[in-house]
C-alpha positions in Angstrom: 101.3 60.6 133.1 102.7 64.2 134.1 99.9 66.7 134.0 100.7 70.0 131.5 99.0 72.9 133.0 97.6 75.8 130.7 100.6 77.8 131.5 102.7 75.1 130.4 101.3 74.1 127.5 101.7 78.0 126.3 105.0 78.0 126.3 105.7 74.5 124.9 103.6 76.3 121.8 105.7 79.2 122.1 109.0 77.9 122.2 107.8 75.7 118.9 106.5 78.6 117.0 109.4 80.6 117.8 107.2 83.2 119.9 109.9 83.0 123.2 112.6 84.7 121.0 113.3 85.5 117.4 115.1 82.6 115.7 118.2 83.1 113.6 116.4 80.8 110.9 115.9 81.2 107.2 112.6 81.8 106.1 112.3 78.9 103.6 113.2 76.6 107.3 111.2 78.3 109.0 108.2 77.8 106.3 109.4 73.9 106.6 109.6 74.0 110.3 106.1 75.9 110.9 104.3 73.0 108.6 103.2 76.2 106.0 101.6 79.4 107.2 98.2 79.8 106.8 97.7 82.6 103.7 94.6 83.6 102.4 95.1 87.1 103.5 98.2 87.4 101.2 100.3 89.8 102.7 100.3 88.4 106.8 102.6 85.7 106.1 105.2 88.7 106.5 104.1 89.5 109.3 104.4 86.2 110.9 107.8 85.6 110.0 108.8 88.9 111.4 107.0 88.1 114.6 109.2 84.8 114.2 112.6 85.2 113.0 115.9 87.7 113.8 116.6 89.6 110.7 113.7 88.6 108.3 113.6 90.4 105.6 110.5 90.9 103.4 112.2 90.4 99.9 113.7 86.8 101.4 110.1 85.2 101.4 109.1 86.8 97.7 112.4 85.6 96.4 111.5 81.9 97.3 107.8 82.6 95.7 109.3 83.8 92.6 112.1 81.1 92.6 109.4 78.3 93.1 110.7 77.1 96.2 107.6 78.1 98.1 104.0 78.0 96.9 100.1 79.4 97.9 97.8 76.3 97.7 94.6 75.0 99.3 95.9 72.3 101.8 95.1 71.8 105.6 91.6 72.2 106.5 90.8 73.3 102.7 92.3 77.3 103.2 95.6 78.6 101.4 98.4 77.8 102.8 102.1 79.0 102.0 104.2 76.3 102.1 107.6 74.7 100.8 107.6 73.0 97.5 108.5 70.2 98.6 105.8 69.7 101.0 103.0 70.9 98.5 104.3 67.6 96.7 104.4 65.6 99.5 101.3 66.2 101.1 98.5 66.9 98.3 97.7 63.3 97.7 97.0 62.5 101.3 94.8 65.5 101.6 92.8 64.9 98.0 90.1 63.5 99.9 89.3 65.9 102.4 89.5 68.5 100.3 86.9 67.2 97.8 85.0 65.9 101.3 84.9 69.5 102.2 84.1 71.0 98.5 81.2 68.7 98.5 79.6 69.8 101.6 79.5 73.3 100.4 78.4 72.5 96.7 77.1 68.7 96.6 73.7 70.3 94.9 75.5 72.3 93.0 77.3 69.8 91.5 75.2 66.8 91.2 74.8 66.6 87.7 78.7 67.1 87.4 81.4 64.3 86.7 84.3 65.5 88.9 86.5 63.4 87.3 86.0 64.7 83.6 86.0 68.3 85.1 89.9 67.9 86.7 90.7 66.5 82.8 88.9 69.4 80.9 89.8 72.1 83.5 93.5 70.8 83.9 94.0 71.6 80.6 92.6 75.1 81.0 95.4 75.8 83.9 98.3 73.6 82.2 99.8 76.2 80.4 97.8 79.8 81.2 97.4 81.0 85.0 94.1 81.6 85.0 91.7 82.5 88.3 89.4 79.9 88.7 86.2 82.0 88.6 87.3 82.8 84.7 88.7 78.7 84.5 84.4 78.1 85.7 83.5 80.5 82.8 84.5 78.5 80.2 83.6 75.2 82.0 79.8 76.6 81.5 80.3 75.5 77.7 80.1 72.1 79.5 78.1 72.5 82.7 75.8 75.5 81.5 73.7 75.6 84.3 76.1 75.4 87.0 77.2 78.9 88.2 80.8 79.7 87.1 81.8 80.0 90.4 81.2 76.8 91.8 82.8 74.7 89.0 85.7 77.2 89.7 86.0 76.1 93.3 85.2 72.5 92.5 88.3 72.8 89.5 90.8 74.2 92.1 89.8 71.6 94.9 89.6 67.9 92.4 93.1 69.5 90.4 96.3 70.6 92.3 96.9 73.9 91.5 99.1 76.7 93.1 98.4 80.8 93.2 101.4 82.2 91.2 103.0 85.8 91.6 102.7 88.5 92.1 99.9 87.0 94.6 101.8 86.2 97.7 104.7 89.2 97.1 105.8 91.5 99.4 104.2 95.0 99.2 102.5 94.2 95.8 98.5 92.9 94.5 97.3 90.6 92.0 94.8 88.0 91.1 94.4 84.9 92.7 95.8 83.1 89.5 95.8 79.7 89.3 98.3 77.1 87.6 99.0 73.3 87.9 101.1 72.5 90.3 102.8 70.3 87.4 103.2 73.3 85.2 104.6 75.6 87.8 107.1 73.1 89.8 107.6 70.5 86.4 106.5 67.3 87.6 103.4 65.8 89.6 102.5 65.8 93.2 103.5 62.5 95.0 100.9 59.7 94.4 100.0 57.9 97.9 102.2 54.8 98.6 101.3 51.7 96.4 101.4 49.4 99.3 98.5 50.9 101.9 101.0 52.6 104.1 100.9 55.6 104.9 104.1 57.4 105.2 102.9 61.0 104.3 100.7 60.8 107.4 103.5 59.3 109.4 105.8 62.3 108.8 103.1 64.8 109.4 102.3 63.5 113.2 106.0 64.4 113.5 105.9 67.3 112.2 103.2 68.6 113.6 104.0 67.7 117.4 107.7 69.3 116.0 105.9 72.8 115.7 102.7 72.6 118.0 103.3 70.0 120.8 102.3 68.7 122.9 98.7 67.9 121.5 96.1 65.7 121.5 94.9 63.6 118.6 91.9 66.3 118.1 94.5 69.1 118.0 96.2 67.4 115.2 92.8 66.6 113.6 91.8 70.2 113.8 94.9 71.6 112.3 95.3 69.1 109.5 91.7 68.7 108.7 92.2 65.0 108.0 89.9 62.5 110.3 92.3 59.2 108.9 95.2 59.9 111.2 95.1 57.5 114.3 96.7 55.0 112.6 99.6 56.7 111.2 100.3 57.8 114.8 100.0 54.4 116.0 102.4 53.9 113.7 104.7 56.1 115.3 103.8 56.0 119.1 106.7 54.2 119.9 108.8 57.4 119.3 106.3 59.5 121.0 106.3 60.7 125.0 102.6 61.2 126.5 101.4 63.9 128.7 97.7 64.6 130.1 96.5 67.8 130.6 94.2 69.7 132.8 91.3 68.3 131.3 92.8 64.8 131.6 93.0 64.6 127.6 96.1 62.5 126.5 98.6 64.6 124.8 101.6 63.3 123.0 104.9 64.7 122.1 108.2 64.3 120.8 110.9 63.1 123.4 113.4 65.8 122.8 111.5 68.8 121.6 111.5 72.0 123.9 109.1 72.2 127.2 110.6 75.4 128.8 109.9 76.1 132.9 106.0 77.6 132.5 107.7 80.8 134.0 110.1 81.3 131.5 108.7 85.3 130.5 107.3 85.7 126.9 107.5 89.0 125.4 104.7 90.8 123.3 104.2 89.4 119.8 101.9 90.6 116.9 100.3 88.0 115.2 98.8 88.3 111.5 95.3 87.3 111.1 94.7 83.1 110.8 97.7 82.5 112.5 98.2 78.5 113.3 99.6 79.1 116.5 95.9 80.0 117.4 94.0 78.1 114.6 96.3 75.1 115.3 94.0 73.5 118.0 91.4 72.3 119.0 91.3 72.9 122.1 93.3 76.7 121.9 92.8 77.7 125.5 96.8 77.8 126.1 97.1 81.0 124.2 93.2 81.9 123.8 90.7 82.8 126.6 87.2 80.3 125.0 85.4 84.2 124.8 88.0 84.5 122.4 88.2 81.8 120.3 86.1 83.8 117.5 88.3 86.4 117.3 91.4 84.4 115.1 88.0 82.4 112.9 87.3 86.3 112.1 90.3 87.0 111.3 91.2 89.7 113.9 95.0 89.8 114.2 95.8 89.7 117.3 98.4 90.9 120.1 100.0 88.4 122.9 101.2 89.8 126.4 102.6 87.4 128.5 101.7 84.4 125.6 98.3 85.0 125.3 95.8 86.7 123.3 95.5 90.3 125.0 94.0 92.4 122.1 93.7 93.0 118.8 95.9 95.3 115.9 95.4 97.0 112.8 97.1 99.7 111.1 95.3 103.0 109.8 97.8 105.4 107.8 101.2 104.1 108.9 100.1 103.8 112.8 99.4 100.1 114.5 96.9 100.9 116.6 96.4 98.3 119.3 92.9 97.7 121.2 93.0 95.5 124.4 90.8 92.7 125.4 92.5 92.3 129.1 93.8 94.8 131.0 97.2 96.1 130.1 99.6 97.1 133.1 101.8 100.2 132.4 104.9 98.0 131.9 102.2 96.0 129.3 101.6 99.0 127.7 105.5 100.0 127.5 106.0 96.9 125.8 103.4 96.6 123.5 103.5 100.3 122.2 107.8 99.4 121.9 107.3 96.1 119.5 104.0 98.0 118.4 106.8 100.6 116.8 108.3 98.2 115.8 106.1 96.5 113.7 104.8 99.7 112.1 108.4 100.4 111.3 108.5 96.8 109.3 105.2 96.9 107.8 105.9 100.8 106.2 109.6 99.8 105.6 111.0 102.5 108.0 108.9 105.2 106.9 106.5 105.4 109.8 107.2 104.0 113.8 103.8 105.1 115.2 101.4 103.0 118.0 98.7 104.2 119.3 97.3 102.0 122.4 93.2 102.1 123.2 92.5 102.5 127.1 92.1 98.8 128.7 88.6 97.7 129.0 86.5 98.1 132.8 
């Protein structure tokens, strides 16, 4: 098999998650393409579109939130995702049990004494018809449970019942609770139940579209994105339709035939990424675009800055200005081009009122 260097690899990723150049896409594709975005920090989805596509205005992505066509639920590896309606459908079912898998291992004792399946039918009825946040939805699940602490049957309600976040959570430039309502209630019908027959479709079309947005990756990468462990077979299912690659490590990584592996010189310009972005969390193995003394920087939830594809430093803002620390050392043309899309970036996140960067000294 052809052996993918680092270098390689990082640019494969790039080109997928439309780091090389801004794409002219919609944001409700690009949602679709990128598999979801992960969300918990509600407002750095924005940023990762604008990172990500020509044009993208703000008030495109809270349109689709208020429309329904996009939602904020738990889904891959158990943390909020935004993704399309249509995949929150989809893909619920086939993550059920690893989400409760992963519920339990927090709250097992907690919960010991509890019947998960009469709390999703007393607490769906709580979120059928009133958004509610599930720490009030576990307040009146103590009439029940009354020694289990409201906040643990909230968790355990919003992980055994599909639920979404609904607005204004998620919307540009604005705050509010992390309501919860059915997914049933808010889109008007049910998610898709798994296939009758044993198949397993859903997992199919997810090996596909993962490798789509994050190829070429090993079996673990997939695993570590997705948070599901039953995935070998669906991609024996599909391996016929696959290409295979080894990298430097001599791990088998597999790919989609006709999906984009530019020349590993091909430049990459600066990007600012918003904190938990997948195109660092989507691996398990992340040293294309992350040094391994690194790697705790995206579980923190630094956001972070690439220079030449990889993790260079870190961002925040402070009163209109991005201020920009690095982790490498920046060479004056570095610098130039950080503190240029650093402007940039302050000019999006502000909405034109402030275009200020201010760039620490590189470390010794």
């Amino acid at each position: 098999m052809t052996v993918l260097d680092r270098r390689a690899l990082n640019r494969a990723t790039l080109a997928r998650q439309h780091l090389l150049e801004r794409a002219p896409l919609p944001a409700l594709d690009a949602v679709a393409h990128l598999g979801g975005l992960q969300a918990q920090e509600p407002q750095e989805p924005y940023t990762g579109l604008w990172s990500r596509l020509a044009g993208f205005d703000p008030a495109e992505l809270s349109g689709h939130l208020v429309a329904r066509r996009v939602v904020r639920t738990h889904l891959m590896r158990r943390t909020v995702h935004l993704v399309t309606a249509a995949d929150a459908l989809a893909w619920r079912s086939r993550h059920d049990a690893m989400l409760r898998q992963r519920m339990l291992g927090v709250y097992r004792r907690e919960l010991a004494d509890v019947d998960l399946d009469e709390l999703a039918e007393i607490g769906g009825r709580l979120l059928a018809e009133e958004a509610r946040t599930l720490p009030d939805a576990g307040r009146a699940l103590t009439q029940r449970w009354p020694g289990v602490a409201p906040r643990v049957l909230g968790e355990a309600l919003g992980t055994v019942v599909p639920v979404v976040q609904v607005p204004p959570r998620g919307l540009w430039g604005e705050a509010g609770p992390a309501a919860c309502l059915l997914v049933a209630s808010w889109l008007g019908r049910p998610v898709d139940p798994p296939a009758p027959d044993g198949t397993d479709p859903v997992g199919e079309a997810l090996v596909l579209r993962y490798l789509a947005a994050y190829g070429p990756a090993a079996l673990a990468d997939l695993r570590a994105w997705s948070g599901l462990a039953g995935l070998p077979a669906a991609v024996a299912a599909v391996r016929d339709r696959l290409v295979g690659f080894r990298d430097e490590r001599g791990r088998e990584l597999l790919d989609l035939p006709d999906a984009p592996r530019p020349d590993p010189d091909t430049p990459a310009p600066v990007r600012f990424l918003p904190a938990f972005d997948n195109a660092v969390l989507g691996y398990d193995d992340r040293s294309r675009i992350i040094d391994d003394a690194d790697r705790g920087l995206s579980v923190a939830g630094e956001r972070v800055v690439l220079v030449d594809g990889r993790v260079a430093g870190t961002w925040t803002t402070r009163e209109g200005t991005v201020e920009v620390t690095p982790r490498t050392r920046f060479t004056r043309a570095d610098r130039a081009a950080v503190a240029e899309e650093g402007r940039a970036l302050a000019g999006f996140l502000s909405g034109g009122v402030h275009e200020k960067v201010t760039v620490a000294a590189s470390p010794r």
